[in-house]
N, C-alpha and C positions, 0 to 999 in steps of 0.2 A: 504494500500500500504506500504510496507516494502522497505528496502533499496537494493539495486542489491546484497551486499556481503549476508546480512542479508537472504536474500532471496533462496541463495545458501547454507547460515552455518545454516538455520533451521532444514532442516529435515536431515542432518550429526548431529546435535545435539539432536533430536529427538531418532534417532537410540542409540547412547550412552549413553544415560539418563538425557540429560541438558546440563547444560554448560553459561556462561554468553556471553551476547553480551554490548557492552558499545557503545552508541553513544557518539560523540563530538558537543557542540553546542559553545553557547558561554553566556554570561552575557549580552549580547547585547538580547537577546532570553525573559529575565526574567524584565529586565528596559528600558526605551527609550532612545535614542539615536539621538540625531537631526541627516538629513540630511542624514542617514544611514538604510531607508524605507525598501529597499530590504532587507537588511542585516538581519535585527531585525526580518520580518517576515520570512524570512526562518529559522534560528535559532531557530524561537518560535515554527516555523513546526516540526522540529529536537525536539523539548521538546515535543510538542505533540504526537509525534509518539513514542517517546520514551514510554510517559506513557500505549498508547494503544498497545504495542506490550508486555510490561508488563504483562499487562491484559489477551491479546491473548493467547500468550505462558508460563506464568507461570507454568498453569495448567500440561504441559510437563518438568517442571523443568527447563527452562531456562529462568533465570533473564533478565530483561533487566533496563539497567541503560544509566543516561548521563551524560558526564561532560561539565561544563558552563565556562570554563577561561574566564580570561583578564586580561590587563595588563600582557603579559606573553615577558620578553624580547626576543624576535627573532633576530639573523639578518635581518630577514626582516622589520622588528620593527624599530631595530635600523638606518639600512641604509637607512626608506624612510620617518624619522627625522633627517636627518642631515643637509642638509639643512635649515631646520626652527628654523631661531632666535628665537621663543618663545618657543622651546619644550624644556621642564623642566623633565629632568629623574627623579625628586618625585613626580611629575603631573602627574595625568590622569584624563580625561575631566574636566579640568579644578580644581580639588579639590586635595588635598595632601591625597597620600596615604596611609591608617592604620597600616599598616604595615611599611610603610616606606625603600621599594624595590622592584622591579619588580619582578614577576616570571621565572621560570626555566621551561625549559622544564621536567627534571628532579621532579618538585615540580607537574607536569601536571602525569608523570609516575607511581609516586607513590600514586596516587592518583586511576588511573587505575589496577595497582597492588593491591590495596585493593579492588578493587569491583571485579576484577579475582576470588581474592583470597577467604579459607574457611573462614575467619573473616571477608568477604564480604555480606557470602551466603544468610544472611535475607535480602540483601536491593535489591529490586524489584519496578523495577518505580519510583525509587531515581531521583534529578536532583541533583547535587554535584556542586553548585558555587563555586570553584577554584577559588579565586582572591583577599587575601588578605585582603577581609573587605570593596575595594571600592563601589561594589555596596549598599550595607547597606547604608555607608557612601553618596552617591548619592540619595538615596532614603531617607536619613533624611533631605538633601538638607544643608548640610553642607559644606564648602568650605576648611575649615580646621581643621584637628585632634586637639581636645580639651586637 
């Protein structure tokens, strides 16, 4: 099962000779997440599918890739911590950032720009975590950058 757009941009890309498609997941897909069940498994569905349509379509020339953010500043990010006295803009899930800044959308773009792009064109069934280092950093179960 492929995605609705994906579904449509296959065989347009077929006819033309390839072309890349890029899923968005998120880093929430790739580590655990308390309290956030739904979320995680569907992202990790998004990672899944991403690699098996890789697979599928390759063969036709079209890559298929995905990006994993977090930690990416939104407005909506921002305005639905503004209210909580504990939310700490160098924190996220509890741990200090490696980077020591949230992301951009922008930091998210060029990131898609490069898998479009011909300095993309070998990566096939890539998952590209986008996110400054925290998931590592969560995954060594560290709480604060050494």
């Amino acid at each position: 099962m492929i995605t609705y757009c994906s579904k449509y941009a296959i065989p347009l890309l077929k006819k033309v000779g390839g072309g890349s498609i890029i899923n968005t997941s998120s880093s929430a897909g790739v580590i655990g997440v308390p309290q956030c069940d739904e979320y995680t498994a569907s992202k990790g569905a998004t990672i899944s599918l991403t690699r098996s349509m890789a697979v599928e379509y390759g063969p036709f020339n079209i890559r298929t890739n995905c990006i994993a953010p977090c930690s990416i500043m939104t407005p909506m990010v921002y305005e639905s911590n503004l209210n909580d006295p504990n939310f700490d803009e160098n924190k996220l899930l509890n741990v200090d950032m490696p980077l020591r800044r949230w992301g951009t959308s922008e930091d998210i773009a060029n990131v898609a720009a490069f898998l479009a792009s011909d300095e993309g064109s070998y990566m096939n069934g890539a998952i590209l975590v986008a996110d400054g280092g925290i998931t590592v950093h969560v995954r060594e179960g560290k709480k604060e950058v050494d």
